[in-house]
Structure formats: C-alpha cells, structure tokens
N, CA, C and O atoms as a CHARMM CRD file, in Angstrom:
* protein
*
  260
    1    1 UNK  N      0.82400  -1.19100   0.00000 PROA 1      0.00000
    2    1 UNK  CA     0.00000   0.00000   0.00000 PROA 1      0.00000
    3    1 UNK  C      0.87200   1.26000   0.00000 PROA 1      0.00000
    4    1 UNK  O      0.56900   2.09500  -0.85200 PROA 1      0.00000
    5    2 UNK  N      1.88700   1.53700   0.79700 PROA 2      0.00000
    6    2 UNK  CA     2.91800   2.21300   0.81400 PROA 2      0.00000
    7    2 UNK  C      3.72900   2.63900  -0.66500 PROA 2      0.00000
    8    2 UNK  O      3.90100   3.80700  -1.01600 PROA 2      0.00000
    9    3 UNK  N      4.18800   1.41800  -1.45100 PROA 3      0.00000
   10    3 UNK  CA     4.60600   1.77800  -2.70000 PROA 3      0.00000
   11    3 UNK  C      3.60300   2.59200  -3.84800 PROA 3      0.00000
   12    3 UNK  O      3.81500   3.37600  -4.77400 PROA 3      0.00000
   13    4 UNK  N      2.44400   1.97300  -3.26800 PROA 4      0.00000
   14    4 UNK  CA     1.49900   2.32000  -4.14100 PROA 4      0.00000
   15    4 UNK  C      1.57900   3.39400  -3.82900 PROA 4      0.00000
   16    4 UNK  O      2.56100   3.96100  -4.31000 PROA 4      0.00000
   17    5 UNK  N      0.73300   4.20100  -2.97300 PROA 5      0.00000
   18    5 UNK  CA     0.69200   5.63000  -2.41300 PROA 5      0.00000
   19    5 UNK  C      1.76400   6.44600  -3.20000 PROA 5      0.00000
   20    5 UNK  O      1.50900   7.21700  -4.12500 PROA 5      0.00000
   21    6 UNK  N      3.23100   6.11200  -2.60200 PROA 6      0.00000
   22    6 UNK  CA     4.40500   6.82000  -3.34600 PROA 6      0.00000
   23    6 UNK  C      4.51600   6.62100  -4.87700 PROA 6      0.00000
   24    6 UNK  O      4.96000   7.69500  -5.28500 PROA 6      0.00000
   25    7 UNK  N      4.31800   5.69500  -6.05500 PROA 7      0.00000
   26    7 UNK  CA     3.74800   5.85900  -6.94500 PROA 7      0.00000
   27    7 UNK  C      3.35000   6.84900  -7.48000 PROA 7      0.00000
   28    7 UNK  O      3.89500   7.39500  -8.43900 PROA 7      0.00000
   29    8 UNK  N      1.99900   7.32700  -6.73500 PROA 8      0.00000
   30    8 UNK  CA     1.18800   8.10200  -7.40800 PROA 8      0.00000
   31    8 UNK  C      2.02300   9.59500  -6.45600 PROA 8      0.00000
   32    8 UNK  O      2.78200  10.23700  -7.18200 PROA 8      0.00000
   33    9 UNK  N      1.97200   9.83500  -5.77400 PROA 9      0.00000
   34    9 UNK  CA     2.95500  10.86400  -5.50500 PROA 9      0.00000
   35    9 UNK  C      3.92300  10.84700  -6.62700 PROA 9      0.00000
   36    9 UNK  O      3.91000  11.79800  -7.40800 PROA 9      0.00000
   37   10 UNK  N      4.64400  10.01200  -6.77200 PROA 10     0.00000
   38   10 UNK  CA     5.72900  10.12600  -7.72400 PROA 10     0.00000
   39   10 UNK  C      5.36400  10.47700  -9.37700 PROA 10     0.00000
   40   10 UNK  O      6.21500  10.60400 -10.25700 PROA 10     0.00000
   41   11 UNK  N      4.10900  10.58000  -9.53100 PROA 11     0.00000
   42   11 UNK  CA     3.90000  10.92300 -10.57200 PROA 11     0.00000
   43   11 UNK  C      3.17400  12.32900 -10.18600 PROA 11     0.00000
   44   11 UNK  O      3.37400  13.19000 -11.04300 PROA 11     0.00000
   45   12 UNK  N      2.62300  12.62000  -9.43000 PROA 12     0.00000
   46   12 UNK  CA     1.89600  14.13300  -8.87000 PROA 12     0.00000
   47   12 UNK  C      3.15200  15.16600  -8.78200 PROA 12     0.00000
   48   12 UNK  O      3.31700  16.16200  -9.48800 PROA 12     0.00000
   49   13 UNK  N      3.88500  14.74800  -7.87900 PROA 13     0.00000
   50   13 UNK  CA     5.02900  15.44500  -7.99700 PROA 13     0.00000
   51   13 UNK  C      6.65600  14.95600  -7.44100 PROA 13     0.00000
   52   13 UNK  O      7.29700  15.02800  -6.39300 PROA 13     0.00000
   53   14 UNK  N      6.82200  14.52700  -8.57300 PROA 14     0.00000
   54   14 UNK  CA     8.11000  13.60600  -8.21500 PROA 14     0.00000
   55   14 UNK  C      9.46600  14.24400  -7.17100 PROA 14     0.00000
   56   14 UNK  O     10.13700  13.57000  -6.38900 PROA 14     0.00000
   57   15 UNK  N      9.59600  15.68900  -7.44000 PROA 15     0.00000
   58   15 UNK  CA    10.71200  16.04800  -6.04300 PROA 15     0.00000
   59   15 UNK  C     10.54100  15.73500  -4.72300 PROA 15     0.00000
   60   15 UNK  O     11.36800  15.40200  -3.87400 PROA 15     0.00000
   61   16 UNK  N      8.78700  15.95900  -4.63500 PROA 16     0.00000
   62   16 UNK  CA     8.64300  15.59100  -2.98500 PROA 16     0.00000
   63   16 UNK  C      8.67700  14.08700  -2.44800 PROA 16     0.00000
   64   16 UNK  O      9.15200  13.67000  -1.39100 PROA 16     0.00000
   65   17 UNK  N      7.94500  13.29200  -3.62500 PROA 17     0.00000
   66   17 UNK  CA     8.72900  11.59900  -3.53100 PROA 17     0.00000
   67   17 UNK  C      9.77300  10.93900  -3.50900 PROA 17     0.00000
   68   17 UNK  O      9.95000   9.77700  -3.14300 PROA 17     0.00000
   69   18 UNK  N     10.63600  11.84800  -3.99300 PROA 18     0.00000
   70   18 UNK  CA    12.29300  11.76700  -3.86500 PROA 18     0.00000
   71   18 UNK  C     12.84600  12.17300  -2.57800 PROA 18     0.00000
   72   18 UNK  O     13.77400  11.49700  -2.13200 PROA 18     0.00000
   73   19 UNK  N     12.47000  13.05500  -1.99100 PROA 19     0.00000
   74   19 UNK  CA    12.32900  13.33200  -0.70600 PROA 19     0.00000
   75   19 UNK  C     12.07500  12.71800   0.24400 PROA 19     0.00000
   76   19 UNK  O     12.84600  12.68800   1.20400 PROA 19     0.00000
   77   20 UNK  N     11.03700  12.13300   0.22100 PROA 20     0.00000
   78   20 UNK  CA    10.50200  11.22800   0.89200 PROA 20     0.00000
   79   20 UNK  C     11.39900  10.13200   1.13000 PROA 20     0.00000
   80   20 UNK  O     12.07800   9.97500   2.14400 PROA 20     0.00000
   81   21 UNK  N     11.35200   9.37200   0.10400 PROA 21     0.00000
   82   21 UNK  CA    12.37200   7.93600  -0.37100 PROA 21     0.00000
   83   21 UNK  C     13.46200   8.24200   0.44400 PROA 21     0.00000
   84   21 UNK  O     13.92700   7.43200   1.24500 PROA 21     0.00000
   85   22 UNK  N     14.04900   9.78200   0.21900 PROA 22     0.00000
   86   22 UNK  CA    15.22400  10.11900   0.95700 PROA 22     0.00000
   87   22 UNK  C     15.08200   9.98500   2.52900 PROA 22     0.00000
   88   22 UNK  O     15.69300   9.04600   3.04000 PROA 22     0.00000
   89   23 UNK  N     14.30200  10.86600   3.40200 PROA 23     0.00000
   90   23 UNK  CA    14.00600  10.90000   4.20800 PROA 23     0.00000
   91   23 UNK  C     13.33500   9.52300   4.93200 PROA 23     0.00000
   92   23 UNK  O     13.90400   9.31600   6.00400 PROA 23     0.00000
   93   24 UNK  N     12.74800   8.96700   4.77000 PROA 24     0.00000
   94   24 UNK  CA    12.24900   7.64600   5.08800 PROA 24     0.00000
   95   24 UNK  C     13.06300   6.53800   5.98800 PROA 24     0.00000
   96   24 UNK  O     12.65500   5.67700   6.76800 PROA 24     0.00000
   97   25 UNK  N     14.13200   6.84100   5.64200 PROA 25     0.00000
   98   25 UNK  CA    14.90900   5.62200   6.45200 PROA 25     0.00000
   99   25 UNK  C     15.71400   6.47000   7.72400 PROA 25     0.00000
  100   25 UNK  O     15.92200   5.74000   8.69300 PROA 25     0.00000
  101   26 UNK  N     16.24200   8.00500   7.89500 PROA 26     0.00000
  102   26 UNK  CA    16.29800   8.53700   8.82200 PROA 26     0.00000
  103   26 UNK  C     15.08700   9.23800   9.63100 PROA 26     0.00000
  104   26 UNK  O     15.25400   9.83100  10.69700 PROA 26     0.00000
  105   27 UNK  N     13.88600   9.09400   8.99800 PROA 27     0.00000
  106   27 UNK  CA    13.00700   9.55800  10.19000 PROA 27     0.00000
  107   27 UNK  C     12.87100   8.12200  10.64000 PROA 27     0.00000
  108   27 UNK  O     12.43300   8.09700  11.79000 PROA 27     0.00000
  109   28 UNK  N     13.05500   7.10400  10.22100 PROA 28     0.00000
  110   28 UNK  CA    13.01400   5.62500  10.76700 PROA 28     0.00000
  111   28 UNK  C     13.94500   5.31800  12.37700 PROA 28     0.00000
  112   28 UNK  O     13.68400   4.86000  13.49000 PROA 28     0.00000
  113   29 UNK  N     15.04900   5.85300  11.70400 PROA 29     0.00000
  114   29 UNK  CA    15.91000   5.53800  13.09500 PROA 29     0.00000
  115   29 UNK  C     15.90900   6.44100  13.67500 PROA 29     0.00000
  116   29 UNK  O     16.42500   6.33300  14.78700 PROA 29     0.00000
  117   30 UNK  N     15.49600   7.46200  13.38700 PROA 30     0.00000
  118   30 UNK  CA    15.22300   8.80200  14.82300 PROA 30     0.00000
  119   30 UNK  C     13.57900   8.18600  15.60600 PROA 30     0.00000
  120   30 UNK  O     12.95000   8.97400  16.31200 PROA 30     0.00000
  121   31 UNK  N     13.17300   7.09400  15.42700 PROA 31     0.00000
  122   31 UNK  CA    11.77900   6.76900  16.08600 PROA 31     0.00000
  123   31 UNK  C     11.88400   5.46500  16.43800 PROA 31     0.00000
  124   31 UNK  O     11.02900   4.75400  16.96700 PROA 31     0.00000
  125   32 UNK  N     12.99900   5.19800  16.10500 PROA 32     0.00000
  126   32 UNK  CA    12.93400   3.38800  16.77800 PROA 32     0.00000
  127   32 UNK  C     13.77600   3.60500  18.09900 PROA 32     0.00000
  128   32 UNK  O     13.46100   2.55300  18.65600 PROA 32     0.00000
  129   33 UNK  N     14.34700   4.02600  18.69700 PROA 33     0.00000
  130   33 UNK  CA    14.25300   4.25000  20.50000 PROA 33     0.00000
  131   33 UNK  C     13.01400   4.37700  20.67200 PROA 33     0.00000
  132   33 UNK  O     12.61300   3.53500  21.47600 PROA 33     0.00000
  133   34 UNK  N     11.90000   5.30000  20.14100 PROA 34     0.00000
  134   34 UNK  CA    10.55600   5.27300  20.94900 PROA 34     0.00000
  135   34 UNK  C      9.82200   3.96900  20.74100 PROA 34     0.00000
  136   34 UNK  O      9.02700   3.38100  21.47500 PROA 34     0.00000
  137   35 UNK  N     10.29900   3.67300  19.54500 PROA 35     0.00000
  138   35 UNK  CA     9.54900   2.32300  19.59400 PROA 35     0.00000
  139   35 UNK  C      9.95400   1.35400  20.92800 PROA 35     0.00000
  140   35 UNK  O      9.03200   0.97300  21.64900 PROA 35     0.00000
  141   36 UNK  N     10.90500   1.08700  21.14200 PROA 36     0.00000
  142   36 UNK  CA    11.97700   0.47900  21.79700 PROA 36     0.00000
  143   36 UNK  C     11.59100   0.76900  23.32400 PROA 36     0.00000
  144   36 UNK  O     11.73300  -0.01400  24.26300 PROA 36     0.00000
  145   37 UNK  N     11.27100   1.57100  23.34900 PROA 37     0.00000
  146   37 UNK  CA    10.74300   2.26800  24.83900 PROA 37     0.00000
  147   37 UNK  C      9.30500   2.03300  24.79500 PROA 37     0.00000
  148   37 UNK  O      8.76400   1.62700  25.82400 PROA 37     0.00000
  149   38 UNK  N      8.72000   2.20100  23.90900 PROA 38     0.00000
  150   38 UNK  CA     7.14400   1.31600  23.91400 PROA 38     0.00000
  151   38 UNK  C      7.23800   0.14600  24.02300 PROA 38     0.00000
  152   38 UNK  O      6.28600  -0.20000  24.72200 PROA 38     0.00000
  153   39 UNK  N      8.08500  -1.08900  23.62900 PROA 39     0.00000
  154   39 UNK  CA     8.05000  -2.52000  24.01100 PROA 39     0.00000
  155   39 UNK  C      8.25600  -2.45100  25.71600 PROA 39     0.00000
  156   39 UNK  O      7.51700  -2.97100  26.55200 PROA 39     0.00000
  157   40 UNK  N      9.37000  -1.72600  25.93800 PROA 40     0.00000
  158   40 UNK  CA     9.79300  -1.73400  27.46600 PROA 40     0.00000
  159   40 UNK  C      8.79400  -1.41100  27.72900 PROA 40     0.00000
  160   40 UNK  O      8.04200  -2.38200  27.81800 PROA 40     0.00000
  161   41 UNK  N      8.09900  -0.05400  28.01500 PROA 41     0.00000
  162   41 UNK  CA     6.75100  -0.04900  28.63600 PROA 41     0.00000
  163   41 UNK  C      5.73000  -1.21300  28.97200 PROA 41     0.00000
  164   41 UNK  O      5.36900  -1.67000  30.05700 PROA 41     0.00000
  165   42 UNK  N      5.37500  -1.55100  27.61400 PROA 42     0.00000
  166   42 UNK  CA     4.65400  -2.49900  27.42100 PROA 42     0.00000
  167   42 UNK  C      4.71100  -3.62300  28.42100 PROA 42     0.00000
  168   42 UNK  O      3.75700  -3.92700  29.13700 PROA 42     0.00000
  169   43 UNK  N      6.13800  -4.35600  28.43400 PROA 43     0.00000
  170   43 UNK  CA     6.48200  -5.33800  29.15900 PROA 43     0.00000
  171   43 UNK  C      6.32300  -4.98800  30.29500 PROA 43     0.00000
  172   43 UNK  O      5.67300  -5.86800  30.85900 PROA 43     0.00000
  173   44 UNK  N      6.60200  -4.01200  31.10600 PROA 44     0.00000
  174   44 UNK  CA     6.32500  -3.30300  32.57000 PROA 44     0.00000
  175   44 UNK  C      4.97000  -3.68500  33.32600 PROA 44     0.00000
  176   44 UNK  O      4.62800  -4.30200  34.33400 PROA 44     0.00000
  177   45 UNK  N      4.37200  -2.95100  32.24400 PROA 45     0.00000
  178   45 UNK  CA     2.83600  -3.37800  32.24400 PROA 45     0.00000
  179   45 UNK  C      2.28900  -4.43400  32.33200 PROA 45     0.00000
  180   45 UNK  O      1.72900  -4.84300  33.34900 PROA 45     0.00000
  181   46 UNK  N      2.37400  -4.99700  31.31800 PROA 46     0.00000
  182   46 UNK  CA     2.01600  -6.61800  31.57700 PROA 46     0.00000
  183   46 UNK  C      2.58100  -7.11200  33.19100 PROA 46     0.00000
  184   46 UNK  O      1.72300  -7.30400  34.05300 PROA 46     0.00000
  185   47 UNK  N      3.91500  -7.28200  33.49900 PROA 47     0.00000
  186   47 UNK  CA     4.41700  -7.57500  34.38500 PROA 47     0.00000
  187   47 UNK  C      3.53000  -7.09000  35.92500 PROA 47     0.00000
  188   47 UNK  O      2.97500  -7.80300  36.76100 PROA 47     0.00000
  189   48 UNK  N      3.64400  -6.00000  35.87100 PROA 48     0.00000
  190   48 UNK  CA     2.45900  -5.47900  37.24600 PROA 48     0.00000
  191   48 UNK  C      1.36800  -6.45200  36.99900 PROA 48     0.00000
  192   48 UNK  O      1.26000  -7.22000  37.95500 PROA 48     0.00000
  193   49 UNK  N      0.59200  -6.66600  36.12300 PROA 49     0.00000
  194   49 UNK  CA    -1.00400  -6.77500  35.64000 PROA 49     0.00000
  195   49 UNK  C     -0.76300  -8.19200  36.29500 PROA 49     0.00000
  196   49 UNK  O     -1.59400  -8.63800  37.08600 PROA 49     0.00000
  197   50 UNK  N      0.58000  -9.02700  35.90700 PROA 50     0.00000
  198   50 UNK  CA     0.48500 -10.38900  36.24900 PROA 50     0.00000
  199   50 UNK  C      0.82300 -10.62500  37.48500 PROA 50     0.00000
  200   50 UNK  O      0.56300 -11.71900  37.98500 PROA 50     0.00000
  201   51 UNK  N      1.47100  -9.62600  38.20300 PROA 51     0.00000
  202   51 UNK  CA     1.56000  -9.40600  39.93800 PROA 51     0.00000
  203   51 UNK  C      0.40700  -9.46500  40.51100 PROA 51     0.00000
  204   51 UNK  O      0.12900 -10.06100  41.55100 PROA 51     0.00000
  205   52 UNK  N     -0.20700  -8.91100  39.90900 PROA 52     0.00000
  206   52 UNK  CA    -1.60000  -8.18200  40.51100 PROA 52     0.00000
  207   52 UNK  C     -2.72900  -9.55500  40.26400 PROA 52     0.00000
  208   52 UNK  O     -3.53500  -9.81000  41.15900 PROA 52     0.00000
  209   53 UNK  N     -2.70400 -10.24000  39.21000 PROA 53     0.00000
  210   53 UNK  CA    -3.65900 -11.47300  38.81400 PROA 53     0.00000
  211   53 UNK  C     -3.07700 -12.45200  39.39500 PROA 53     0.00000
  212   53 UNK  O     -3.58600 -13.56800  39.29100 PROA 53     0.00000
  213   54 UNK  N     -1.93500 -12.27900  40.10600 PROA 54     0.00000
  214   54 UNK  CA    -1.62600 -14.10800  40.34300 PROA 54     0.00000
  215   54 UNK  C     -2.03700 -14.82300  41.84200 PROA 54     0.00000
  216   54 UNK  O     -1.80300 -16.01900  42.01600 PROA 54     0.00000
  217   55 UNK  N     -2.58400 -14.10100  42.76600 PROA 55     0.00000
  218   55 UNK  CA    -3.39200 -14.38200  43.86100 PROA 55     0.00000
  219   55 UNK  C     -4.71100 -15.22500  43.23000 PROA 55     0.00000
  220   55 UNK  O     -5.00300 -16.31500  43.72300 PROA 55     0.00000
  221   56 UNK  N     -5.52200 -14.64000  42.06700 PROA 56     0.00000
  222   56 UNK  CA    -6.32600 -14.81300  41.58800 PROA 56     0.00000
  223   56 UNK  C     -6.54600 -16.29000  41.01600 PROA 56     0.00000
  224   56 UNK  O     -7.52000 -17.01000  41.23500 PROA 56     0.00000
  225   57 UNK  N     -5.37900 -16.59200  40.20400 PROA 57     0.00000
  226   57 UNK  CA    -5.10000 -17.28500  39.15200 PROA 57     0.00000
  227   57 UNK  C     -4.51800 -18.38400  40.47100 PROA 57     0.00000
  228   57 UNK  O     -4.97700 -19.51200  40.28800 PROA 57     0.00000
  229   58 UNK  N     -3.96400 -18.32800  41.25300 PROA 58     0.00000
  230   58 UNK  CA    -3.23700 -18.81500  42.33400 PROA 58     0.00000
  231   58 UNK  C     -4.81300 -19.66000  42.79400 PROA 58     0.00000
  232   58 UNK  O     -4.78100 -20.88400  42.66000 PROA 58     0.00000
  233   59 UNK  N     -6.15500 -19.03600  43.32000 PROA 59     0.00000
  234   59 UNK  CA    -7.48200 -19.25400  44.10400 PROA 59     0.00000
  235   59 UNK  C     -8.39200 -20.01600  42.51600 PROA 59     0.00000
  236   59 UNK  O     -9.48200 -20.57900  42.61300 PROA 59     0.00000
  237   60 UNK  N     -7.81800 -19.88900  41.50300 PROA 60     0.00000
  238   60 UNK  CA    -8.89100 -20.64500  40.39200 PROA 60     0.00000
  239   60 UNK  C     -9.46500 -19.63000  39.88000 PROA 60     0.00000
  240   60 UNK  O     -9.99900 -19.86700  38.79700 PROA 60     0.00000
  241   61 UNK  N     -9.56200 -18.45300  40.30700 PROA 61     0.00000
  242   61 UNK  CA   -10.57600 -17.39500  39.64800 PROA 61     0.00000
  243   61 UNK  C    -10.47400 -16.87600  38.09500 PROA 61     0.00000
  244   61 UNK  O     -9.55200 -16.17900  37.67100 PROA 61     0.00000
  245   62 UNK  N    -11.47300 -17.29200  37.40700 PROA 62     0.00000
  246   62 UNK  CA   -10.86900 -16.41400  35.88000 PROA 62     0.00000
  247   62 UNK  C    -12.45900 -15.56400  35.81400 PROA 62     0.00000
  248   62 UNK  O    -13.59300 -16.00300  36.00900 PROA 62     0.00000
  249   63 UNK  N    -11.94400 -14.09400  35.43100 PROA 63     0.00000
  250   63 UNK  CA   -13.07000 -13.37400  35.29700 PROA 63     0.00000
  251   63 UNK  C    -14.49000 -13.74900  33.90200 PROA 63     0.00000
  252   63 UNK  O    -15.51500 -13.18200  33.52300 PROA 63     0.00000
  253   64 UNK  N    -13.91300 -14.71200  33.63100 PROA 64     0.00000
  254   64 UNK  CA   -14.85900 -15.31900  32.44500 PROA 64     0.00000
  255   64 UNK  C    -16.60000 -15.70900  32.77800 PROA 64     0.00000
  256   64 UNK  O    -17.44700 -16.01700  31.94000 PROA 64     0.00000
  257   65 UNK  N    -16.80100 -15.55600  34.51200 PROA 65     0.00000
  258   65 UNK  CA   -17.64000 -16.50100  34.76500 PROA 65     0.00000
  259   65 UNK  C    -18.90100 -15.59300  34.64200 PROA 65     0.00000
  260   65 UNK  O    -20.02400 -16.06900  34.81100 PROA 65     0.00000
C-alpha cells in the first residue's frame, strides 16, 4: 500500500517523492528508541497486571464466569 501511495505521488510530484524515499529511512531511526521504549513499557505493564492477577489465578478465579 505504501509503494502504491508513493507511486502516485511520484507521478503528482516527483521532487517531494524523492524526498521522501530520501528521508524515510532517517526519520526511521530517529523513532525506533521510541519504539523500543514502547516494548519496554509495554512489558512493565504486563508484568504489574500479572503481579496483581496471580493471587487470583493462584485461588482458580478467571473473570470469564
């Protein structure tokens, strides 16, 4: 979907697709620490959630009932 998109940019106006193409792989690695810090988060999270459920899970309880 991506190629496609740029495609037709690239025919609308090809300097700013060139641009793009250019730019694309350094706005990439200026955002993968945040990505990187969103997995960490992520995992944090989970981790509490399963602190917090394992008394539960420990007694048989699943909120399904």
């Amino acid at each position: 979907m991506k190629f496609l998109l740029w495609c037709i940019l690239l025919v609308i106006c090809w300097p700013l697709a060139l641009l793009i193409l250019v730019l694309y792989p350094i706005v990439w690695l200026v955002l993968l620490p945040f990505r990187l810090l969103g997995i960490a988060v992520d995992g944090v999270f989970s981790l509490i959630k399963a602190l917090f459920m394992l008394p539960a899970r420990i007694l048989g309880y699943s909120g399904n009932r």
